[in-house]
Backbone as a ProteinNet text record, in pm:
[ID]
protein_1_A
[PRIMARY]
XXXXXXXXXXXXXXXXXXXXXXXXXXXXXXXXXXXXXXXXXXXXXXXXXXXXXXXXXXXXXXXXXXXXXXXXXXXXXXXXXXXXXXXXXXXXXXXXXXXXXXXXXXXXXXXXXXXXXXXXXXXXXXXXXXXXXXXXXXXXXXXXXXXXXXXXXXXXXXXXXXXXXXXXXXXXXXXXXXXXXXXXXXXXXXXXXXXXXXXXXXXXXX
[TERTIARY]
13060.7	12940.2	12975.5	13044.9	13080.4	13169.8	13206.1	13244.5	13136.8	13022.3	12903.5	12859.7	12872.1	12839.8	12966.6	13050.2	13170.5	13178.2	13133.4	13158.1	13049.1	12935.1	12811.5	12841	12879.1	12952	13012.2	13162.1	13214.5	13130.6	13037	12925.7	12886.6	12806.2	12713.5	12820.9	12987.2	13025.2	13065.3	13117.7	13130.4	13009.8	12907.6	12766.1	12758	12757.6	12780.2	12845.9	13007.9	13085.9	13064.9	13010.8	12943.7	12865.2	12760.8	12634.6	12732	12773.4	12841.6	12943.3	12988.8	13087.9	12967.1	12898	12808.6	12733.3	12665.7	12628.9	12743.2	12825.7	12932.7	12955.7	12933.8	12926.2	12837.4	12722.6	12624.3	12613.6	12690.2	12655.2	12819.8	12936.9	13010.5	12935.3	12886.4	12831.8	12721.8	12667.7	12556.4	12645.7	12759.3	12803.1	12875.4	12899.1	13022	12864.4	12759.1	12674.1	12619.6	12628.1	12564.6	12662.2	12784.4	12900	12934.9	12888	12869.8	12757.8	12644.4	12543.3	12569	12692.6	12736.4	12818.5	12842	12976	12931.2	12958	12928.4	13010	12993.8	13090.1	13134.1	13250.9	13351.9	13204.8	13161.3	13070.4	12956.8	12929.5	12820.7	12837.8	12764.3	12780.3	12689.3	12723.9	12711.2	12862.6	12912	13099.2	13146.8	13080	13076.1	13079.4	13137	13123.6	13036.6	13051	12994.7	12886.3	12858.3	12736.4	12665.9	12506.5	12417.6	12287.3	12222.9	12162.4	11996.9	11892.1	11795.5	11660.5	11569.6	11496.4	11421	11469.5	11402.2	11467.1	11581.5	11705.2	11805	11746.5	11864.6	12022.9	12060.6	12252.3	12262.7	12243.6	12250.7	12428.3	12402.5	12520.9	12396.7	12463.4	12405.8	12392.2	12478.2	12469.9	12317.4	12273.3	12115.6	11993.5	12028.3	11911.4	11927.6	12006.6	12077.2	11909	11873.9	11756.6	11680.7	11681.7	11573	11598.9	11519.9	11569.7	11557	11651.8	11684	11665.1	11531.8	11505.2	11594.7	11703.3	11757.5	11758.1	11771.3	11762.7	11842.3	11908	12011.5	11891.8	11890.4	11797.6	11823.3	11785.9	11778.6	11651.3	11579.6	11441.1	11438.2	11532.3	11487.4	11517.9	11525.5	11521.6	11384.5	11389.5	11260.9	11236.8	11350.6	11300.7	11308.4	11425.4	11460.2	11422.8	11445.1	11356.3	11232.6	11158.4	11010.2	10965.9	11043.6	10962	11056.4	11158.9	11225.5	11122.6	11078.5	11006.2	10899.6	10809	10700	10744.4	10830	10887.7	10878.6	10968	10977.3	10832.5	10723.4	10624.3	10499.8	10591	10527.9	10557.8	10673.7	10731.1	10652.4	10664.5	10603.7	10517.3	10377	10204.9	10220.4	10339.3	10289.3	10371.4	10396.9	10474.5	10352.2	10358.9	10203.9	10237.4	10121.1	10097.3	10225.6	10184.6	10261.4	10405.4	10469.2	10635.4	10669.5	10572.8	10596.9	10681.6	10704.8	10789	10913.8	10922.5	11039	11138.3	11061	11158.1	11162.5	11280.6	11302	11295.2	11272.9	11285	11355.2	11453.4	11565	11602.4	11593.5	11606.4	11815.4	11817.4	12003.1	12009.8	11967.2	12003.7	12196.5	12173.8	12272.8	12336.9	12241.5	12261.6	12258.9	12353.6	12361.9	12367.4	12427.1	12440.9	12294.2	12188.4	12050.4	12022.4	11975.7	11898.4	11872.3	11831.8	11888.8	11759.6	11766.1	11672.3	11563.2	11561.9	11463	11330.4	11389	11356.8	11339.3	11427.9	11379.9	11235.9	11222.6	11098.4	10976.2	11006.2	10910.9	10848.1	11007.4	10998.3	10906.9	10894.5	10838.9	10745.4	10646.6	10526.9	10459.8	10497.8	10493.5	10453.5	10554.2	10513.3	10476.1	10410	10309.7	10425.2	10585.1	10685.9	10701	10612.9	10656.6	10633.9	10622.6	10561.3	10683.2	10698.7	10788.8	10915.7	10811	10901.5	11006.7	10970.4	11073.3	11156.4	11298.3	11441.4	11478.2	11468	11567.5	11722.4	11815.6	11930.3	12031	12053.4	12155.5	12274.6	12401.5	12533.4	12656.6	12760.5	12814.8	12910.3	12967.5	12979.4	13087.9	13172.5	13279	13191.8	13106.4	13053.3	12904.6	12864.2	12754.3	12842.6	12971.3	13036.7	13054.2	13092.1	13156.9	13037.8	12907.8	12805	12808	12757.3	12752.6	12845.6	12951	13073.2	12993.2	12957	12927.7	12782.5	12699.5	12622.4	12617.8	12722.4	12791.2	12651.4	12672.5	12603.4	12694.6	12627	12745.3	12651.7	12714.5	12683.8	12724.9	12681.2	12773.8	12663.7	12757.9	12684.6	12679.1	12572.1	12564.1	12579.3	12501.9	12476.5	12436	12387.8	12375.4	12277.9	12226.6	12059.2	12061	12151.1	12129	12227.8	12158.7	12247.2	12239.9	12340.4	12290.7	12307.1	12234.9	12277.7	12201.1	12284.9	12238.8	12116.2	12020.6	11895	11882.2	11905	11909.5	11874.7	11802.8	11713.4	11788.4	11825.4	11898.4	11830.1	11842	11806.1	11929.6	11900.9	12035.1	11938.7	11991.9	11942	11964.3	11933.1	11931.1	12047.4	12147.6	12267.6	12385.1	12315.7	12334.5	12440	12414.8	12478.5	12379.8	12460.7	12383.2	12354	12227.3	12143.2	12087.7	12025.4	11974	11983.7	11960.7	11960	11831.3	11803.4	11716.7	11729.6	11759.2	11807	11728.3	11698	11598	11439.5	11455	11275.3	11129.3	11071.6	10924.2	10948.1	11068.1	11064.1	10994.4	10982.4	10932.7	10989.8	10910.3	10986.3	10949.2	10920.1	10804	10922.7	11008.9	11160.8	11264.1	11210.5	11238.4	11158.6	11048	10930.9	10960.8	10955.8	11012.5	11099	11216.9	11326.2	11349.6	11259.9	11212.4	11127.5	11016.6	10940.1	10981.2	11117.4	11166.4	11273.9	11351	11422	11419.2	11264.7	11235.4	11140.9	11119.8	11098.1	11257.7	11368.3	11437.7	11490.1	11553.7	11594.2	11731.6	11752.3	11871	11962.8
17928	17903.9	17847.1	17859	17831.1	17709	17650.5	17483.7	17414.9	17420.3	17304.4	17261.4	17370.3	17350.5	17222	17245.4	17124.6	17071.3	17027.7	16943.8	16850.2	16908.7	16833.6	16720.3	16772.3	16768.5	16633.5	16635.4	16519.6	16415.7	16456.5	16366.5	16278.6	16349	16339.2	16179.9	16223.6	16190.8	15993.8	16059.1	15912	15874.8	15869.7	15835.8	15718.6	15812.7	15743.5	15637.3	15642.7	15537.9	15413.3	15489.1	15272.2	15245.7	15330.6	15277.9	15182	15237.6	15187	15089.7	15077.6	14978.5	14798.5	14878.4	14770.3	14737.9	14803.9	14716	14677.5	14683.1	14598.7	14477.4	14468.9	14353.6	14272.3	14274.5	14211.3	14196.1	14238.6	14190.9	14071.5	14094.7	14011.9	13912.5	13896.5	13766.2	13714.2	13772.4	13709.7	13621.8	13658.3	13618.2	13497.4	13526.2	13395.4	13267.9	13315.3	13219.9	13212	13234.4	13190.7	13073.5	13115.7	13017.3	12868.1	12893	12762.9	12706	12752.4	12672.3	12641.1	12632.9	12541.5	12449.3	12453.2	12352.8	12223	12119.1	11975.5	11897.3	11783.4	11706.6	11640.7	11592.4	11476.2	11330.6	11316.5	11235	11234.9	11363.9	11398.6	11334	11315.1	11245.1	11365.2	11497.3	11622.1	11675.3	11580.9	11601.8	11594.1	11452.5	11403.7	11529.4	11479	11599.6	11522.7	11380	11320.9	11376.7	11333.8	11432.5	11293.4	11314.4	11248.9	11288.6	11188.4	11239.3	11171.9	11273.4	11269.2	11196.2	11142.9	11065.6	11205.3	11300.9	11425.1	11503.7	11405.2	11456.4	11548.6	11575.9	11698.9	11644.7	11726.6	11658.6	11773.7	11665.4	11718.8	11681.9	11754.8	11693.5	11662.8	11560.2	11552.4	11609.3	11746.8	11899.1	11974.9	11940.5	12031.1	11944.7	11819	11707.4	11788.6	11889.3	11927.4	12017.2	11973.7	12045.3	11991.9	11872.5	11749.8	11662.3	11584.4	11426.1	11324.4	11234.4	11177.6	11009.1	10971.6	10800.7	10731.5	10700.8	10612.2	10452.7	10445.3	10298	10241.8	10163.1	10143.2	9992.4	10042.9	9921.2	9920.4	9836.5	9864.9	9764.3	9890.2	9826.4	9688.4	9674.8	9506.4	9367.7	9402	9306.5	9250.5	9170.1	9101.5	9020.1	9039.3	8958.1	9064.8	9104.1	9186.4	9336	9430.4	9529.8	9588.5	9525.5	9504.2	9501.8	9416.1	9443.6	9543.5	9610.2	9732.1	9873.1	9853.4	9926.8	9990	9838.5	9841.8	9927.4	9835.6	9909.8	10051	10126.8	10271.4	10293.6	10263.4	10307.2	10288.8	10168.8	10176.2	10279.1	10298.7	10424.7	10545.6	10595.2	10727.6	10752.2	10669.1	10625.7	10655.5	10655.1	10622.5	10783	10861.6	11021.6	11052.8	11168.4	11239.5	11353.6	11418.9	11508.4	11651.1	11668.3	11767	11741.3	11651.5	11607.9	11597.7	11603.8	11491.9	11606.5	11719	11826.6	11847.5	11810.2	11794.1	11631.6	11568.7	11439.2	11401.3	11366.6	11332.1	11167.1	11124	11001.6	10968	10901.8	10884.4	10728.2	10678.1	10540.1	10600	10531.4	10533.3	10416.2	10414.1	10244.4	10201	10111.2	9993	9948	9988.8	9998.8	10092.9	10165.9	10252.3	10246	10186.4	10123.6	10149.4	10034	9958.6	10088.8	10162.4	10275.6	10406.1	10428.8	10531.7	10621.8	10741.5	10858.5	10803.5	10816	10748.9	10649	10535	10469.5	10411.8	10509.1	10529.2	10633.4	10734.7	10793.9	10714.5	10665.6	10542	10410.4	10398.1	10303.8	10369.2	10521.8	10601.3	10634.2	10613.9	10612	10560	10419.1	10263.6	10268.8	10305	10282.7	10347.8	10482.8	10577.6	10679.9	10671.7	10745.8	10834.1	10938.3	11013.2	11177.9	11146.3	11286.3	11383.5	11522.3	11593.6	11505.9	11444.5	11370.9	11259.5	11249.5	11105.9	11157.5	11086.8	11125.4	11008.4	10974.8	10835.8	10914.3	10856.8	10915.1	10794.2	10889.5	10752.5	10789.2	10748.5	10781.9	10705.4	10704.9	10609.8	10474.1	10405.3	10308.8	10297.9	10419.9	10491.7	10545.7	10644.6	10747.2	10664.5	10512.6	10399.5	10317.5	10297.7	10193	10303.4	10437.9	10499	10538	10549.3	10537.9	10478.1	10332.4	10217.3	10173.2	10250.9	10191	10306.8	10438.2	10522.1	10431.8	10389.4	10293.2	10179.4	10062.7	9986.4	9852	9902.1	9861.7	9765.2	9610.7	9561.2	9466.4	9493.9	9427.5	9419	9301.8	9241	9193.6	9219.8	9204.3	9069.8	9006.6	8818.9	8823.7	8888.3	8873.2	9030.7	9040	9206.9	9202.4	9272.9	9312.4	9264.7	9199.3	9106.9	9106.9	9172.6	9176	9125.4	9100.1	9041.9	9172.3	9206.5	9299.2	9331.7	9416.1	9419.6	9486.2	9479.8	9533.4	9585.1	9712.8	9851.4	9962	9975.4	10136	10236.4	10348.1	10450.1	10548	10625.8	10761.8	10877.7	10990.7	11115.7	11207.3	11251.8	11397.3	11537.2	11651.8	11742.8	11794.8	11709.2	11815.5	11661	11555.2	11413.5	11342.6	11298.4	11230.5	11092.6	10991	10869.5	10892.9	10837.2	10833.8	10696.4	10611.6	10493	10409.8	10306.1	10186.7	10092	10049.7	9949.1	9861.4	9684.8	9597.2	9496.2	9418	9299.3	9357.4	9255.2	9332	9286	9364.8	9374.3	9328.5	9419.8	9369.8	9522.2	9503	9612.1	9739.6	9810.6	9941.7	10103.3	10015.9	10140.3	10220.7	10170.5	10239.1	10315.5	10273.9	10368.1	10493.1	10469.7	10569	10678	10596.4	10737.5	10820.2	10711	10842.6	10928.5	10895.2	11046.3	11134.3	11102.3	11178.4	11275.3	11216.6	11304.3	11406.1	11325.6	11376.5	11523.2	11494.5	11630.2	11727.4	11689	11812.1	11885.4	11827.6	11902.5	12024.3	12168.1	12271.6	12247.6	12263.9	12204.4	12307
10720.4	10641.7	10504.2	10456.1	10314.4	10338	10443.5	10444	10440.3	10470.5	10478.1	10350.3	10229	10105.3	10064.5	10083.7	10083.3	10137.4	10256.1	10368.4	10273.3	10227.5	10192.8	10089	9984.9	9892	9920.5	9970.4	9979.6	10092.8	10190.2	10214	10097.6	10018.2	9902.5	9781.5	9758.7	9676.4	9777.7	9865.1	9945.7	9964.7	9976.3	9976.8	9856.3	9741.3	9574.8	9580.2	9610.5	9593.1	9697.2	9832.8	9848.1	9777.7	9712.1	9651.6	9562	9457.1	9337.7	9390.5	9502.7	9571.5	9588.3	9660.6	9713.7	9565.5	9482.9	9356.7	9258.3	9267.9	9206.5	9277	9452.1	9460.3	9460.6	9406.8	9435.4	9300.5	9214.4	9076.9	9062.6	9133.3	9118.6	9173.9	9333.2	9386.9	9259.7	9180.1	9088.6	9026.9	8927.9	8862.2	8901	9051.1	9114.5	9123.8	9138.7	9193.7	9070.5	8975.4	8846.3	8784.5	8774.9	8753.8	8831.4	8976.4	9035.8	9021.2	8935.7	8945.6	8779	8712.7	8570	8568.1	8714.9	8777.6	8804.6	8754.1	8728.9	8869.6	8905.8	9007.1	8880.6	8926	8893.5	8808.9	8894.5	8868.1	8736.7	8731.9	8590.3	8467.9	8400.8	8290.8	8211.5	8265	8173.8	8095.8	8210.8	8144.4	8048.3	8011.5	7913.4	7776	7685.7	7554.1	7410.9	7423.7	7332.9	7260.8	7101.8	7024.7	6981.7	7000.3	7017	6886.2	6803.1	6720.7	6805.7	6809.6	6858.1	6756.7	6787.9	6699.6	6625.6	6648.8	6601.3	6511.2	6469.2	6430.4	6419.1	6572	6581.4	6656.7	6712.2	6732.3	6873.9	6999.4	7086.4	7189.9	7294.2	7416.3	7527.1	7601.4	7722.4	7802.7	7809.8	7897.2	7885.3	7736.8	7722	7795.5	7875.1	7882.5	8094.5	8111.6	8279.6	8301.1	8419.9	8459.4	8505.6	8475.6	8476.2	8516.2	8598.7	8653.8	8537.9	8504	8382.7	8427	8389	8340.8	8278.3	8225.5	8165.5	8114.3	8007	7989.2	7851.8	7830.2	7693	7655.8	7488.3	7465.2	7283.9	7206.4	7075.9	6991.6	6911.9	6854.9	6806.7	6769.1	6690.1	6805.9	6920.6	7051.2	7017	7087.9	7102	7191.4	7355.7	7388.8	7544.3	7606.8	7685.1	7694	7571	7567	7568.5	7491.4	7502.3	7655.6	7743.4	7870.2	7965.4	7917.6	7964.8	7898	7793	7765.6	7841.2	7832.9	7945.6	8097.8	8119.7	8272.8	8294.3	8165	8162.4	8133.3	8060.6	8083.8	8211.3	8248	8391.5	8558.9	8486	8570.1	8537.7	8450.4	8407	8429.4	8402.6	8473.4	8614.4	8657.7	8821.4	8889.9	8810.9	8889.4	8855.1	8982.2	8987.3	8871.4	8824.9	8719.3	8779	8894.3	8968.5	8940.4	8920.9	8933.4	8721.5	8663	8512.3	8448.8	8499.9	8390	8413.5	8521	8587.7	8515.5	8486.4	8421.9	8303.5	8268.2	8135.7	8130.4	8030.6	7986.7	7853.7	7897.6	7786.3	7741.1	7634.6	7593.2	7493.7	7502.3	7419.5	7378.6	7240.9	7134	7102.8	7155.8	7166.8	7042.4	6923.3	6772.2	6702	6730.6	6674.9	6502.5	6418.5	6273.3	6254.5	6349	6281.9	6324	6417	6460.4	6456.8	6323.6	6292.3	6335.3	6386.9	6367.6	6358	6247.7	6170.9	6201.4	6232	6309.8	6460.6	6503.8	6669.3	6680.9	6563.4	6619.9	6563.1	6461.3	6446.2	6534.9	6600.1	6751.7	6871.7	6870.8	6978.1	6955.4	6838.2	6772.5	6787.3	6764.8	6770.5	6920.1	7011	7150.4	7236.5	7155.4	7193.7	7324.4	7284.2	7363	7293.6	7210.7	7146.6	7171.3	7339	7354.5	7405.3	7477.9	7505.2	7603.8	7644.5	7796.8	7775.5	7648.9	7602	7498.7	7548.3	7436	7392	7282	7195.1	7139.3	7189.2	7096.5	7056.6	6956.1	6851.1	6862.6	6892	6901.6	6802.1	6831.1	6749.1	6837.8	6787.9	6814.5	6988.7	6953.3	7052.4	7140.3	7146.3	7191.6	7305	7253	7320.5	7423	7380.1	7489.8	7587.8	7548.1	7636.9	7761.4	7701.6	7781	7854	7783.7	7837.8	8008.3	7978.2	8094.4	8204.3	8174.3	8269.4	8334.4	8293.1	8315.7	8411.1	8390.3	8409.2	8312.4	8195.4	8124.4	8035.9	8046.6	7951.4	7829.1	7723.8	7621.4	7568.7	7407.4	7294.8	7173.3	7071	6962.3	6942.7	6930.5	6876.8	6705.7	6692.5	6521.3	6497.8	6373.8	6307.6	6368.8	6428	6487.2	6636.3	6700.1	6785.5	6882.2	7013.5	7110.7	7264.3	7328.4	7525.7	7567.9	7622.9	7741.8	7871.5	7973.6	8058.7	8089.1	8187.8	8206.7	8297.5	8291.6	8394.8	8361.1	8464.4	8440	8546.8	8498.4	8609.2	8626.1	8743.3	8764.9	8815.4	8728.4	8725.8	8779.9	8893.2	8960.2	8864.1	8848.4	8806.2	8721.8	8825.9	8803.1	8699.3	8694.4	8586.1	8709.6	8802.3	8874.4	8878.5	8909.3	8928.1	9072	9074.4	9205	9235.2	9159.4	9141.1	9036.3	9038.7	8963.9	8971.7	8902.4	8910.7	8833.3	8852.9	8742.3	8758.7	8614.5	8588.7	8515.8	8469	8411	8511.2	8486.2	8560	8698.1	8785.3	8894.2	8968.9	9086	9199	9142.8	9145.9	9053.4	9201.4	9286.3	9383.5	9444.7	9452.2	9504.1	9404.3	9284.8	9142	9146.8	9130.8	9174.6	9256.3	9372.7	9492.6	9494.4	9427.1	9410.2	9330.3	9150.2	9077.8	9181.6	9204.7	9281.5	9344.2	9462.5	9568.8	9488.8	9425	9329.3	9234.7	9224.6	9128.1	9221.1	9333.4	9434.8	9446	9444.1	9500	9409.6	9444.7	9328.7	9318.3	9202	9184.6	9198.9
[MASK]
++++++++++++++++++++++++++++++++++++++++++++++++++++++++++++++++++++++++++++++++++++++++++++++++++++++++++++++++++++++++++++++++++++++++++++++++++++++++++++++++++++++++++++++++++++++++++++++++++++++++++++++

């Protein structure tokens, strides 16, 4: 009679230690699956470490823009001939995601002039072109930190004169996690295959 009180006992204590076995692992698996969901591919251009000044003037990385399907486009305000209708474009994109998908995407312009473009005047540029709401990012970088873009891009350009540059005309799309997914090049061309792939894009969880 007086073993069952002990028998119980070490029942009772091995009982405890899976409990405490098994929630230790389920708090290691949290942690292993929290850690792979900060894990970038080779490919991200979250990798990137570069520091970026926002038309809002704050000083971001491209790691805080991760969450969101990312519009891209390299352009600089004092164009006048090529941007202006890259502009349009990106605002012709945006008009056309349904209300249901619009929180999910970012829209990001990255000036090519960095010198001419300052802060300052990129949110003035986004004023101007009525891009000044949550959904749109202007950022200013420096001269190292735009080519180095630029190449992740395959964005090429050159300075003609002070204010005045050629470059290429491409609009990209980065899935959640900043991988290139699409391209779209030339101005005011068919954009309905740009479209689709934010759309589908930002259904998916990242």
């Amino acid at each position: 009679m007086k073993l069952i009180p002990f028998i119980f006992i070490l029942l009772f204590l091995a009982s405890c230690t899976e409990s405490e076995t098994e929630i230790k692992d389920q708090e290691n698996n949290s942690e292993i699956h929290s850690e792979d969901d900060l894990e970038y591919s080779e490919e991200s251009i979250f990798n990137l470490t570069s520091h970026w000044n926002t038309e809002e003037g704050k000083t971001i990385e491209l790691n805080q823009l991760k969450g969101k399907v990312l519009v891209m486009v390299m352009i600089y305000t004092t164009c006048k001939a090529a941007c202006p209708r890259l502009v349009a474009d990106m605002l012709s994109i945006a008009e056309q995601i349904p209300e249901a998908n619009r929180k999910d995407v970012q829209y990001v312009l990255v000036s090519i002039d960095p010198v001419n473009d300052t802060p300052e005047k990129l949110k003035s540029f986004a004023i101007r072109k009525k891009m000044n709401g949550e959904e749109w990012t202007f950022l200013q970088g420096d001269v190292n930190t735009v080519q180095e873009f630029a190449n992740v891009l395959a964005v090429k350009y050159k300075e003609i004169s002070p204010e005045d540059f050629s470059h290429s005309n491409i609009i990209s799309v980065f899935n959640r996690k900043g991988e290139l997914i699409h391209q779209q090049e030339g101005l005011g061309v068919n954009n309905k295959e740009t479209v689709e792939t934010i759309i589908e894009t930002s259904k998916q969880i990242q």
